[in-house]
Structures are given as C-alpha cells and as structure tokens.
C-alpha positions as CSV (number, residue, x, y, z in Angstrom):
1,X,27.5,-4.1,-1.8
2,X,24.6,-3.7,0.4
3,X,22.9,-6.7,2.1
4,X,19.3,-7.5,3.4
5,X,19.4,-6.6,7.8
6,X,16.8,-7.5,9.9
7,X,18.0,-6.2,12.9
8,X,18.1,-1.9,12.3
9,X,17.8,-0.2,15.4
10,X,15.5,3.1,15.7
11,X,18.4,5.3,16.6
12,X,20.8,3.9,13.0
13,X,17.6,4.8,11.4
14,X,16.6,8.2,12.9
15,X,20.6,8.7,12.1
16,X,20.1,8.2,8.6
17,X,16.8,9.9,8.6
18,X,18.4,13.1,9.6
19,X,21.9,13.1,7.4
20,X,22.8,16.4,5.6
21,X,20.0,16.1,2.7
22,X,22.8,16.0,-0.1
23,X,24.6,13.3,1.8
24,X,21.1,11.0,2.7
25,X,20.3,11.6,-1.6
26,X,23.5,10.4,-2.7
27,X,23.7,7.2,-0.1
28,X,19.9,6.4,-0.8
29,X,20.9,7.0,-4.9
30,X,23.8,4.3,-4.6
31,X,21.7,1.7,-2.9
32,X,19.0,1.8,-5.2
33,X,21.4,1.4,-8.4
34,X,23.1,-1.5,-6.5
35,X,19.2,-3.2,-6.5
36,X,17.2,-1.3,-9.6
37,X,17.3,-0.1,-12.5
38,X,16.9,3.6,-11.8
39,X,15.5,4.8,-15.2
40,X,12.2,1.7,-14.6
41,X,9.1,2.8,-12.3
42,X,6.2,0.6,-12.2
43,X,2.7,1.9,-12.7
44,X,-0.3,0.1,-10.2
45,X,-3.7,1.4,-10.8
46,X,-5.6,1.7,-7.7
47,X,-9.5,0.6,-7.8
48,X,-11.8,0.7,-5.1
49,X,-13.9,-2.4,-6.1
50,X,-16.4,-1.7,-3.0
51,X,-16.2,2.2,-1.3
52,X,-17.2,2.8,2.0
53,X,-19.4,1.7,5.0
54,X,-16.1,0.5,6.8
55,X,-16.8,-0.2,10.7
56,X,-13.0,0.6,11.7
57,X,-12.4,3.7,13.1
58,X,-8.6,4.5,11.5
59,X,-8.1,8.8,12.1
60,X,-7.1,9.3,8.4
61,X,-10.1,7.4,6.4
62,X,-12.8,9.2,4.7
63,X,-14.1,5.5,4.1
64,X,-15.4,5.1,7.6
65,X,-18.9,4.9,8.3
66,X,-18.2,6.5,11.7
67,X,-17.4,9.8,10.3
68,X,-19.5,12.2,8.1
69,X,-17.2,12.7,4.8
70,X,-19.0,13.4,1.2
71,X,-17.8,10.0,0.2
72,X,-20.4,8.2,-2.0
73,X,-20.4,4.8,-0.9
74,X,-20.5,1.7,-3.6
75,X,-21.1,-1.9,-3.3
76,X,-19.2,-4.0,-4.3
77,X,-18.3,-3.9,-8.3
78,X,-19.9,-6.6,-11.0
79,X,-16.4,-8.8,-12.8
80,X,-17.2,-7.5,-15.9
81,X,-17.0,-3.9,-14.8
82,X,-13.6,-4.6,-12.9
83,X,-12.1,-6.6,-16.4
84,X,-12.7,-3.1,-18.4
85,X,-11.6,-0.7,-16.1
86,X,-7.7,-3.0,-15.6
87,X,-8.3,-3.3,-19.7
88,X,-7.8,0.7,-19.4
89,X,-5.0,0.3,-16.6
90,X,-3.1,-2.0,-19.2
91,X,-3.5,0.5,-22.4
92,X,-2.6,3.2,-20.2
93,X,1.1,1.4,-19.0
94,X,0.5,0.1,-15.6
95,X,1.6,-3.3,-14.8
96,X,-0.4,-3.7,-11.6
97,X,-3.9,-3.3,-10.8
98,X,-4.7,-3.0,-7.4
99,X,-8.2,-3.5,-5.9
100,X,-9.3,-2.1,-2.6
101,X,-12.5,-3.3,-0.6
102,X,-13.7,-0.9,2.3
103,X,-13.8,-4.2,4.6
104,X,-12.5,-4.6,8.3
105,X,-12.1,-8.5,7.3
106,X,-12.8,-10.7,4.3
107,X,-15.4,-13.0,5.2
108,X,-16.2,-16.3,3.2
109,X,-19.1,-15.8,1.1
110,X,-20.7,-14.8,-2.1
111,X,-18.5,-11.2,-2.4
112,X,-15.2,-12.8,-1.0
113,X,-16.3,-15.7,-4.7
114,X,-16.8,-12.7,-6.8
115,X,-13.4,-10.8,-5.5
116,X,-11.0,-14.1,-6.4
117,X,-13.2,-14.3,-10.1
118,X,-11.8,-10.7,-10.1
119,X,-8.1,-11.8,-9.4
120,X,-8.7,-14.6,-11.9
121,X,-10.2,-12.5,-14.8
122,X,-7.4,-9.7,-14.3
123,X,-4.2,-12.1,-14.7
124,X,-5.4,-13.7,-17.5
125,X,-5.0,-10.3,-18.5
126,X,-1.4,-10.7,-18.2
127,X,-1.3,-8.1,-15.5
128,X,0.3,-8.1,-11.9
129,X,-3.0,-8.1,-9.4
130,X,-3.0,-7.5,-6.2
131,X,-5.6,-6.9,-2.9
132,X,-5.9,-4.9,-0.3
133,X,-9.0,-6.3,1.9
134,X,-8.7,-6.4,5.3
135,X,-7.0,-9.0,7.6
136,X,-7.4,-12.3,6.2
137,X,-7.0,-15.6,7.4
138,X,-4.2,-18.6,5.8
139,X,-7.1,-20.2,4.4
140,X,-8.3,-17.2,2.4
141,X,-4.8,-15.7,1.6
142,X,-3.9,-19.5,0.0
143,X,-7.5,-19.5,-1.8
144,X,-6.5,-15.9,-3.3
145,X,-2.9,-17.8,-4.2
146,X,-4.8,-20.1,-5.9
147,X,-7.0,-17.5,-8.2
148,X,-3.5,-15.7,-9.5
149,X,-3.1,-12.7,-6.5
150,X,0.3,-11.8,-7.2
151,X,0.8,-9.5,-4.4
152,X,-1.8,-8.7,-1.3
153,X,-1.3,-4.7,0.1
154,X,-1.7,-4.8,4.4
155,X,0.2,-1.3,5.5
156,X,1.6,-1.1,9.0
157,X,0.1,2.3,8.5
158,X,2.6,3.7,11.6
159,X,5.0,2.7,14.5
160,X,3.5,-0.1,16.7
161,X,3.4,3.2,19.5
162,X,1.9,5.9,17.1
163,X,-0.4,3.2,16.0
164,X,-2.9,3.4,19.4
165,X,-3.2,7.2,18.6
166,X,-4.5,6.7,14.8
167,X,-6.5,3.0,15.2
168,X,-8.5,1.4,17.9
169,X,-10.7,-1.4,16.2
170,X,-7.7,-3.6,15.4
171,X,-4.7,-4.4,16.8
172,X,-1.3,-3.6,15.4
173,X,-0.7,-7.4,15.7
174,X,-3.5,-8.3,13.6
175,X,-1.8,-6.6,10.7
176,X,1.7,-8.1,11.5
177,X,-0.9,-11.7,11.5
178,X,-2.6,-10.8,8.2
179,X,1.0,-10.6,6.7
180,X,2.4,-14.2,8.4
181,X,-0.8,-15.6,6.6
182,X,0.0,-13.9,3.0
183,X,3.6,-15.2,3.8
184,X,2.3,-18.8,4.1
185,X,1.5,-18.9,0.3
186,X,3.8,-17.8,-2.9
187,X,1.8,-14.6,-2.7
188,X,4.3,-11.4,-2.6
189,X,3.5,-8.4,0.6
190,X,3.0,-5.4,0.1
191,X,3.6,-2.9,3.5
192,X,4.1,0.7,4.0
193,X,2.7,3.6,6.0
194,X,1.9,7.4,6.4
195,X,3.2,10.0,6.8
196,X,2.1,13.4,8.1
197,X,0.0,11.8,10.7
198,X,1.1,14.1,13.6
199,X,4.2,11.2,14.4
200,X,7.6,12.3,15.4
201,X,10.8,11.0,13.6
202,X,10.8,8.2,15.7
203,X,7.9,7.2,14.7
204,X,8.9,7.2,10.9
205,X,11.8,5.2,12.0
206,X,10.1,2.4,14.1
207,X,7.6,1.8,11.2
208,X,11.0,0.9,9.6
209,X,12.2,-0.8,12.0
210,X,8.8,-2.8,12.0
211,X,9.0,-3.3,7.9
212,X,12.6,-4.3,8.1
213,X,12.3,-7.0,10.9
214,X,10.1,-8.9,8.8
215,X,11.5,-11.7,6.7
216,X,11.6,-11.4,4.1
217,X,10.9,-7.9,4.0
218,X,8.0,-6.7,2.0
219,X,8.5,-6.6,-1.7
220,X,6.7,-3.7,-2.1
221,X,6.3,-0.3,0.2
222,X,4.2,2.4,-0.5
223,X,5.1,5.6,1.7
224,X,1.5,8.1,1.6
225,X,1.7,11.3,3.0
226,X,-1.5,12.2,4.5
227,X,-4.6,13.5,2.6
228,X,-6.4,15.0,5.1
229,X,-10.5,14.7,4.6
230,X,-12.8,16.8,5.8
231,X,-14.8,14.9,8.5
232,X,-12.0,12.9,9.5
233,X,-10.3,13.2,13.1
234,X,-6.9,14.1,11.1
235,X,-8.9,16.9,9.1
236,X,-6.7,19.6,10.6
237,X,-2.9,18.2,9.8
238,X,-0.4,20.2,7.7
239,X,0.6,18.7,4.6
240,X,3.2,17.3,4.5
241,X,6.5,19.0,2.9
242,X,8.4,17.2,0.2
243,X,11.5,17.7,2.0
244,X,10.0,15.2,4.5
245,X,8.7,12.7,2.1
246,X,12.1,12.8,0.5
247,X,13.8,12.0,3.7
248,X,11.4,9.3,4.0
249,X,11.7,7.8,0.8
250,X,15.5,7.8,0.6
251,X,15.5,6.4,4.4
252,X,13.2,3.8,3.3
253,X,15.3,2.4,0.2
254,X,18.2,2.3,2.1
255,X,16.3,0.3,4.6
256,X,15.0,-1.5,2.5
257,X,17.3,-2.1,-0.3
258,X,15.8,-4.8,-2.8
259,X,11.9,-3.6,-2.0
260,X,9.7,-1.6,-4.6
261,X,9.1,1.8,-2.8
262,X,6.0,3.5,-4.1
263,X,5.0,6.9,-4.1
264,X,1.4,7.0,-3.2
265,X,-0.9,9.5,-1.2
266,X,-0.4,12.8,-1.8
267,X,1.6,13.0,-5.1
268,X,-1.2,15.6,-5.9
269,X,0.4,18.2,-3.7
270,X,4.2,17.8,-4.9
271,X,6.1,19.8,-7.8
272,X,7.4,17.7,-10.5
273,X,10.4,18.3,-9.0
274,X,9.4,17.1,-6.0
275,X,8.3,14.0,-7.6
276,X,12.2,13.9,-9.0
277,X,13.6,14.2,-6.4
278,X,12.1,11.0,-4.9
279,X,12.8,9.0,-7.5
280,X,16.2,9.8,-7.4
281,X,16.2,8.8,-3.7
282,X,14.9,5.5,-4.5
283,X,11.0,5.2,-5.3
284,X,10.2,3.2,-8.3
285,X,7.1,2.3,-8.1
286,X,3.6,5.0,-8.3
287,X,-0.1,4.8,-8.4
288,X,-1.3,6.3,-11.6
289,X,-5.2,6.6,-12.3
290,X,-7.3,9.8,-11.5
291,X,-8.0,8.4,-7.9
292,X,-6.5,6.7,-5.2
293,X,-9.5,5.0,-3.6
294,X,-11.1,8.2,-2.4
295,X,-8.5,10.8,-2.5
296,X,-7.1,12.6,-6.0
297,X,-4.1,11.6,-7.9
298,X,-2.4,13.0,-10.7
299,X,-3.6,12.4,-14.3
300,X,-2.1,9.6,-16.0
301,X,-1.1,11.6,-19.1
302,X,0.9,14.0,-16.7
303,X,2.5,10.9,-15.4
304,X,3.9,10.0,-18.4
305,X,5.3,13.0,-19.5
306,X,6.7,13.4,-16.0
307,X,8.5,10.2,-17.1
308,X,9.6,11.3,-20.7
309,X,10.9,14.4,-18.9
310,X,12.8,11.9,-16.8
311,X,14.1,9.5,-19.2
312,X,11.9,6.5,-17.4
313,X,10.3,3.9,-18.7
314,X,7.1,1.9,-17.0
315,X,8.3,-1.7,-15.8
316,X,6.9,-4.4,-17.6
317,X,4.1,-6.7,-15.7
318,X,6.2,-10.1,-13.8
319,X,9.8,-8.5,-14.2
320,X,10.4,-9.1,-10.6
321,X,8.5,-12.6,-9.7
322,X,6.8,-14.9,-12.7
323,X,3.3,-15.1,-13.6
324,X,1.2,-16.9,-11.1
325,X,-1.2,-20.1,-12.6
326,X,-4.8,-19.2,-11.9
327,X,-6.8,-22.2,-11.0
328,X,-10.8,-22.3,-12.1
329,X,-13.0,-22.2,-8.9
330,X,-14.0,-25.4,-9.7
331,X,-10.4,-27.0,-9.5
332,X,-9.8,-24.9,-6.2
333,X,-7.7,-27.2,-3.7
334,X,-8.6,-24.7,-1.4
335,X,-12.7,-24.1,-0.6
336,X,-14.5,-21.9,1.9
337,X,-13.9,-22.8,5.6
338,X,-16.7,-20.5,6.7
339,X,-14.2,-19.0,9.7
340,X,-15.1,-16.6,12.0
341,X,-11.4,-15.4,13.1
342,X,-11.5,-13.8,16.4
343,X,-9.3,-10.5,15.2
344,X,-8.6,-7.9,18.1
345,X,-10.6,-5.3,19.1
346,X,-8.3,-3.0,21.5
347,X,-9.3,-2.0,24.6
348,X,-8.0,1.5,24.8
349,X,-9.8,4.2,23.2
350,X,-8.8,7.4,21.0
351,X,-10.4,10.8,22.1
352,X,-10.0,12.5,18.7
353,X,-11.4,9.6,16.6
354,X,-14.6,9.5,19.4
355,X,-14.9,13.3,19.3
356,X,-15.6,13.0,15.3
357,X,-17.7,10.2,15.3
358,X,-21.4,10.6,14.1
C-alpha cells in the first residue's frame, strides 16, 4: 500500500512523468483505488464573487487591470445574491461552492465582513465552501475558520523557477506563507497549478515536488491547463494536449495519493474521452458551472451525463472532513486586527508581462 512522502525528488517525478502512457495509467489507476472510491467525483461550483481590477500582474489572468481583456469587471456581490446562486450549485449536485475575489490581498474591512457573512450563509446551506482571495494573514485565515470556510484555494500556480517568468508582484514565498497561515486553523488547502504555461517537464515536476513537501499535503489539487485570453502576455500559447494533462494528472495522484485532484481550466477543449481518461488516472474532483471565474466551462447538464456515461456518482458535501460550526459575527473570538502585512513585491521584472501592459 502506498504511503504519504514528503521527500520526492524532481528526477523520481520527471521518471514517472514520462513512463510508457499505458504503464503511468495503470500505476496512477492502482493508487487512486488504494485512496478513493473511483466511481465518486465531487462537483465545486466556481463563483467569482468580485471580477476584476486586480493590481497583480500574473501572465495568464484576464482579471488584471494591467492588461486590456473584454472582461467586465464587478464589485463585489450583495449575500443574498451569493445564497441563491450556491442554492442553484446544490440543486444542480455540487457539494462545494467556491468563491473567488479578484484581490492581491484581503484586507480588514467592510468587503473582507461581507465575504465571511458569505461563508456563513453558504454552510448553513449544508454545503462545503471554500475561498480563494489572495494571501491572507493567520488572523484572517482563523476569522474565516471561525465563519465555517471549509477549505481556502492558494495555487502554487508553477515551479518556484518557472514562477519569476509568469508573476512579479508577489513572491513565490508569499503563497507558500498564505498556506502556513490556512494551516494554523482546522481549515483544509487547496493547491495546484497550470499547465500549458510555456514550462518544461521539469517544471511540472518541481510544482510537485513543491505540493508534496508540504505537510500535510494539500487536500485538494486542481491541475488547469491554460486558457489563453486575448490581451494577456500568454495570449499566444498552444493548448494544451490531453495527452499532457493526462500525464499530469496521473503524475499528480500518484504524488499525491490521499489528495482530491480536480480537473479545472480547460475542460472546455477536451473530448469526453479525454475527460475519461483522466479520471481514470486519478482526478475526482471538477468544476461544474457555465464559468470558471472568467474563462468557459462545460455545461453542467453535459457534466452529468458525462458521469452517467461513466457509471459516477457526485460525492456528497463533508464525506472527507465534518461539517465545520459557523460562529455569528457577534460571538467571533476572532475580530479585525486592521494589519497591513508587508507581502513581497519582487524585484525582478518580466519583459512579456511589461510589453502587454496598458
């Protein structure tokens, strides 16, 4: 039986990255059986609860206000309209809902209030929710603890070195920080990456490398390929091939043996098949909903007959971790500290992101 490592080494995972496909399939099959149930896939359903006007400069978002993309920026959404759109999520079969805010950082403050009334509203719903906001200090990750988060998404994105070609407004250690904080309270990670970025196979394999060296490892991973965005420094990249995104997602699992890999950007472009085939290598977990954030994603309806096709069933909300207690604001242990966290701001620059910029 396959055990949690901490230690992989970049070459034992560009190794495994590059097996005979049939070979890397059936290995990646055996470990996920050993660790899931291979017929369950949870459903999250992706909202972007405040949509562009980001001041980071990352190469593969449309959500940046540095670049000129047709993306129609929002502020931030009212409770009430949040509470009826994860109603839908739950009558369509997802388990999750998670809600993304177009922030660098959270900052304490009237929105950061209205985002943990969010996370409080949506679990009483008896649904999994979880955040994706921007680094975040121990304060705010245990106030979000305290509101019911049940997981909090923070994606390496890429290798430590590939990093600097793809990001210069925060550090690659801020994001390794954001996740120490989240690990501080009972509130589960979720960390993946993209693919299709213009990395090399070493790269794939020292995000892994990166995602496995933490302990605990990430419950959850979502592997993206890229979308590219018109307007965006990576605007020209090839799409990925599903041959490369299955090598991916079978080198994950095995990796990463008890984590939830998810299959997220870019399901748009992939054959049913295709989307078979990575389950079959070890992804149980997808974002359903008719966007991800900003970029498209397959109709729900399609999902599910995908799954009856399949013989799979969605996973039911808190299978893997129970139900956390939401406190009222006004029983919060934890209030507003008011911090101004001095996060990195790199000192090297990317010539492709500048080149793009408005």
């Amino acid at each position: 039986m396959s055990t949690i490592r901490h230690n992989w080494t970049k070459e034992e995972i560009i190794a495994i990255y590059n097996k005979p496909f049939m070979e890397l399939l059936y290995e990646a099959a055996t470990v996920h059986r050993l660790h899931h149930n291979p017929n369950v896939v949870q459903v999250s359903t992706l909202l972007s609860i405040k949509t562009g006007g980001c001041s980071e400069d990352c190469g593969y978002c449309p959500q940046s206000a540095r670049y000129e993309t047709e993306i129609e920026g929002n502020d931030l959404m009212s409770v009430s309209h949040v509470k009826a759109q994860a109603l839908r999520a739950k009558a369509n079969g997802s388990s999750r809902v998670c809600m993304g805010a177009a922030w660098r950082n959270v900052k304490d403050g009237e929105e950061f209030d209205q985002v943990l009334e969010m996370v409080r509203t949506i679990n009483r719903l008896d649904l999994e929710v979880c955040c994706t906001l921007g680094m975040i200090t121990e304060n705010q990750a245990q106030r979000l603890a305290e509101a019911g988060l049940y997981a909090y998404n923070h994606n390496l994105d890429s290798s430590e070195e590939y990093y600097k070609e793809v990001i210069s407004t925060r550090a690659f250690q801020d994001r390794l920080d954001t996740i120490s904080n989240v690990r501080k309270t009972n509130v589960t990670v979720c960390s993946g990456g993209i693919i299709g970025m213009g990395e090399s196979i070493e790269d794939r394999a020292g995000l892994l490398v990166a995602l496995s060296s933490l302990n605990p490892q990430p419950e959850s991973t979502p592997i993206n390929a890229l979308v590219a965005v018109e307007g965006t420094p990576l605007e020209e990249q090839k799409t990925v091939e599903i041959w490369e995104m299955v090598r991916m997602v079978a080198t994950t699992r095995i990796v990463l043996p008890e984590t939830q890999v998810r299959l997220s950007a870019g399901r748009t472009e992939m054959s049913q098949e295709g989307q078979a085939l990575c389950f079959f290598a070890g992804a149980n977990s997808i974002f359903a909903g008719d966007k991800l954030l900003t970029t498209p994603n397959p109709d729900i309806n399609e999902d599910m007959k995908l799954f009856e096709k399949l013989g799979m069933i969605p996973q039911k909300p808190f299978t893997k971790k129970v139900q956390p207690k939401t406190v009222d604001a006004e029983n919060s242990e934890f209030q507003a500290l008011g911090e101004k966290p001095k996060w990195t701001r790199p000192d090297y620059k990317i010539e492709r992101n500048l080149e793009k910029q408005k």
